[in-house]
C-alpha positions as CSV (number, residue, x, y, z in Angstrom):
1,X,0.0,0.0,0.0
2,X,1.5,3.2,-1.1
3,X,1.7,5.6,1.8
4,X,-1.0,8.7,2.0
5,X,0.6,12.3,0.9
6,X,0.8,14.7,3.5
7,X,-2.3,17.3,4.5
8,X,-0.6,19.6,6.1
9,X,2.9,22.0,6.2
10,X,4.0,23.1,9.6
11,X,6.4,24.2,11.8
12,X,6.6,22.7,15.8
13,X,8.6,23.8,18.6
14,X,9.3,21.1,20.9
15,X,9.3,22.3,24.5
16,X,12.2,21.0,26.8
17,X,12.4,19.8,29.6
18,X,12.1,22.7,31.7
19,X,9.4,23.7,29.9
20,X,7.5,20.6,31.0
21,X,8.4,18.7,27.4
22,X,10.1,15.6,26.1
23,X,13.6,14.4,27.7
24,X,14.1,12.4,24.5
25,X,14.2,13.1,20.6
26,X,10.7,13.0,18.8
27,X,11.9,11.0,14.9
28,X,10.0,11.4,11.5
29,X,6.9,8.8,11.8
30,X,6.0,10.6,15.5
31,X,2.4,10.4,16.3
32,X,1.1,12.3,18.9
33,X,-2.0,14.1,19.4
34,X,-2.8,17.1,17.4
35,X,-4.7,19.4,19.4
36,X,-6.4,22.8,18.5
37,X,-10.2,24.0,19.1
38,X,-10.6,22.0,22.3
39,X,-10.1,17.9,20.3
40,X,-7.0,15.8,19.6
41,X,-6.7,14.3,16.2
42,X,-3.9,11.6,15.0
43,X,-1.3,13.0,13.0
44,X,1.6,11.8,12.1
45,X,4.7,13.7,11.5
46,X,7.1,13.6,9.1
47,X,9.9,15.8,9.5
48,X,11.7,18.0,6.3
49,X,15.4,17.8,6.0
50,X,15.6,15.7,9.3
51,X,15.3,12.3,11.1
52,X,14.9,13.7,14.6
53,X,14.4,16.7,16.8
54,X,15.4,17.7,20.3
55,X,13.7,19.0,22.8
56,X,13.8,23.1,22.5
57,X,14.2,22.5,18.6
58,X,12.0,24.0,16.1
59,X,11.8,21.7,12.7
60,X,9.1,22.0,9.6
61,X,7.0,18.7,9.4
62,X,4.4,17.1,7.4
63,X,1.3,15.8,8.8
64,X,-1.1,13.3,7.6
65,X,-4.0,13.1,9.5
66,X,-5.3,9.3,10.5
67,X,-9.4,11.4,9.8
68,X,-8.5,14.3,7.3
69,X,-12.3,14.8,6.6
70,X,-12.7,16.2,10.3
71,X,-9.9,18.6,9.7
72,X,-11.1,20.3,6.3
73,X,-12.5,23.7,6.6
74,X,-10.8,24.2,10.2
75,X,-7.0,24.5,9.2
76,X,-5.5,27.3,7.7
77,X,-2.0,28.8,7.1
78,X,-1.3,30.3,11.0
79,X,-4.3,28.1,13.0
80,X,-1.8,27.7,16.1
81,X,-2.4,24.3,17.6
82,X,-0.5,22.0,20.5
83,X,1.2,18.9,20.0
84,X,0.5,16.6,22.9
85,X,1.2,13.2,25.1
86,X,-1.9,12.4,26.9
87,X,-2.3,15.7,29.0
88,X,1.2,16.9,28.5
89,X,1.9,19.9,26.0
90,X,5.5,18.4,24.7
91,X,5.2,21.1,21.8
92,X,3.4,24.0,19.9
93,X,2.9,24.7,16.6
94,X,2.0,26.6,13.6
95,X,0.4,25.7,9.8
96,X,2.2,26.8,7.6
97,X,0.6,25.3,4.3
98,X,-2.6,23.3,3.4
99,X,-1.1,20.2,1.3
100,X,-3.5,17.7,0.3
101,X,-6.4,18.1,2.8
102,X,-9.4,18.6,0.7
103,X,-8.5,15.0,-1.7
104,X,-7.5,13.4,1.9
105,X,-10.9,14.3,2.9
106,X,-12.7,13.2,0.3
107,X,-11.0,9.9,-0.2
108,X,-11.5,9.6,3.3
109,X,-15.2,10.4,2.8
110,X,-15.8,7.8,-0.1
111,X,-14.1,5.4,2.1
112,X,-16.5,5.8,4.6
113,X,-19.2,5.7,2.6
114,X,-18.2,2.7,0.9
115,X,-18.0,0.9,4.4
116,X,-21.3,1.5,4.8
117,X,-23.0,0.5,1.8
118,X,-23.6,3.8,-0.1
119,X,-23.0,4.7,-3.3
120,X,-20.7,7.9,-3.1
121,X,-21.6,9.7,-6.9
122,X,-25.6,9.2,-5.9
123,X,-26.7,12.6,-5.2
């Protein structure tokens, strides 16, 4: 199975430590929560140019959301958001580019619909 292209561009800061963040590298493939408006969504990062990140680093990513249908209309270039473990705020982060959102969406969408028996070009 060919691997989904990314729905979003953006930019994280990892916290550190002392900032109440991650003691250890996060690496490309990372899947924490995505939080903004109140939810967490699954995301996972891919990182540009690099393998890892340390805490305190700032790195552009990649994200490819596990339910990209639930994110379309709601992201934007600057939408500020929090990357998270469980409760804990390990990071914070900006968009920085909508990607491939909207066909995520909507092959996610006709997915759906699919699994549950409807035919997704009747109107």
């Amino acid at each position: 199975m060919r691997p989904k292209p990314p729905d979003i561009e953006a930019e994280i800061t990892f916290l550190t430590p002392e900032e109440g963040g991650r003691k250890v590298p996060a690496f490309s493939g990372y899947r924490p929560q995505f939080y903004y408006d109140g939810h967490h969504w699954d995301a996972r990062q891919d990182y540009v140019g690099v393998s890892e990140v340390y805490p305190g680093q700032t790195v552009t990513t990649e994200l490819t959301f596990a339910n990209p249908q639930y994110q379309l209309g709601k992201l934007y270039p600057g939408k500020e958001f929090l990357i998270r473990e469980g409760h804990i705020v390990v990071g914070r982060g900006k968009v920085t580019k909508i990607l491939n959102l909207e066909n995520s969406s909507k092959a996610e969408e006709a997915r759906e619909a699919k699994r549950r028996g409807e035919n997704s070009d009747a109107t």
